[in-house]
C-alpha positions as CSV (number, residue, x, y, z in Angstrom):
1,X,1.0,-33.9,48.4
2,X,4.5,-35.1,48.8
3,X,6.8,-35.6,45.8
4,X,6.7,-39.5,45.6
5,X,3.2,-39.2,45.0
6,X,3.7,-37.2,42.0
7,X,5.9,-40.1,40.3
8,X,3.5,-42.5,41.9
9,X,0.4,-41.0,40.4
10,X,1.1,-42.4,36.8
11,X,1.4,-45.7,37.5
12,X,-1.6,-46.0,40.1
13,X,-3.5,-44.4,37.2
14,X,-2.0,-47.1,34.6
15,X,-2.8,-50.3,37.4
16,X,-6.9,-48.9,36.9
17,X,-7.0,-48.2,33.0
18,X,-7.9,-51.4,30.4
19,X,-7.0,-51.5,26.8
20,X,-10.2,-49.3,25.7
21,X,-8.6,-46.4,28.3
22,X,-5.2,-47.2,27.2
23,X,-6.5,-46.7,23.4
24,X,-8.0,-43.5,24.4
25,X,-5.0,-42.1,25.6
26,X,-2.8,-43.1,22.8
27,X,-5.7,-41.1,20.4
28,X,-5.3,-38.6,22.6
29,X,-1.8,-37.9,22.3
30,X,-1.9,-39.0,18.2
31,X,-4.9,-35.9,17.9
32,X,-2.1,-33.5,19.6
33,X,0.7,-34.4,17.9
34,X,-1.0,-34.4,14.6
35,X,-2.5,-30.4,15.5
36,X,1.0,-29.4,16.7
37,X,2.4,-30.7,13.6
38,X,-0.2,-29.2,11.4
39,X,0.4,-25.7,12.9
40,X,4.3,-26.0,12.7
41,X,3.8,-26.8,9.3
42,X,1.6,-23.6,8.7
43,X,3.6,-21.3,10.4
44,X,7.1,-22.6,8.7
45,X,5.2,-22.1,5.4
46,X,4.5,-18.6,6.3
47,X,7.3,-15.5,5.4
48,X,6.9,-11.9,7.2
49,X,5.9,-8.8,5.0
50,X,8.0,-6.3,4.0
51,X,9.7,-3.9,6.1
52,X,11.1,-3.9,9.6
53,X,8.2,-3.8,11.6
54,X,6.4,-6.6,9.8
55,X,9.6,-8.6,10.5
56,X,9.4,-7.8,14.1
57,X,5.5,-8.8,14.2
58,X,6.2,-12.0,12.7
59,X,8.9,-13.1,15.0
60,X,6.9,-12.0,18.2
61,X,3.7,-13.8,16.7
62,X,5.9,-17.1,15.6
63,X,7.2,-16.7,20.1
64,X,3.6,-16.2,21.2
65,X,2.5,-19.4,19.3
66,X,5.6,-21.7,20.7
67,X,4.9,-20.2,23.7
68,X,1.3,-21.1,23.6
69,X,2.5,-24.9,22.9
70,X,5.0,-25.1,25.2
71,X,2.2,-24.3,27.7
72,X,-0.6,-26.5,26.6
73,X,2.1,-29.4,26.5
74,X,3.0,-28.5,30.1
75,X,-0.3,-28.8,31.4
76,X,-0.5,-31.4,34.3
77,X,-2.8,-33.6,32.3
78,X,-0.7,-33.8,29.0
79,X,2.3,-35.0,31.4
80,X,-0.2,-37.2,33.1
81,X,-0.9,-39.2,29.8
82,X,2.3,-39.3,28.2
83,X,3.8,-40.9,31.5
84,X,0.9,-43.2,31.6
85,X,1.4,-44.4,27.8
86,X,5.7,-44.3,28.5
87,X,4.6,-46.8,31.0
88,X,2.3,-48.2,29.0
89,X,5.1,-48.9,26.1
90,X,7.6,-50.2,29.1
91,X,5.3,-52.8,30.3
92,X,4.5,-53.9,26.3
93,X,7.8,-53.4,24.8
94,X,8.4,-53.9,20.9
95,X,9.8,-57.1,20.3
């Protein structure tokens, strides 16, 4: 698979979908922001116990969890719908 077909992929996908798909997506990407956000907000309320080592823990555990999100955002499919709804937005702009 060439590299225009990557780009080309998107909007191929949009030209099929209706409204109800288009919907679909957008509560897609609404459940994921809303569980990324609800996470960041638990982990920013949390503090490190006491000591060195706990503070060491903490800050590996707090990487391992961006990291974690950082990957699941990456995934070919997440891409896949938020291209698909950015052209989606472009083709509907707000007026």
């Amino acid at each position: 698979m060439g590299e225009s077909n990557v780009t080309e992929e998107p909007l191929e996908l949009f030209k099929k979908m209706g409204p109800r798909e288009i919907g679909i997506l957008s509560d897609y990407l609404r459940l994921w922001s809303r569980s990324i956000e609800e996470l960041l907000e638990k982990l920013r309320d949390m503090t490190p116990d006491a000591g060195m080592l706990a503070e060491i823990f903490y800050w590996r555990d707090m990487a391992r969890v961006h990291e974690a999100i950082s990957a699941e955002l990456k995934q070919s499919f997440v891409e896949l719908v938020v291209q698909v709804l950015a052209i989606t937005a472009e083709s509907n702009p707000v007026q």
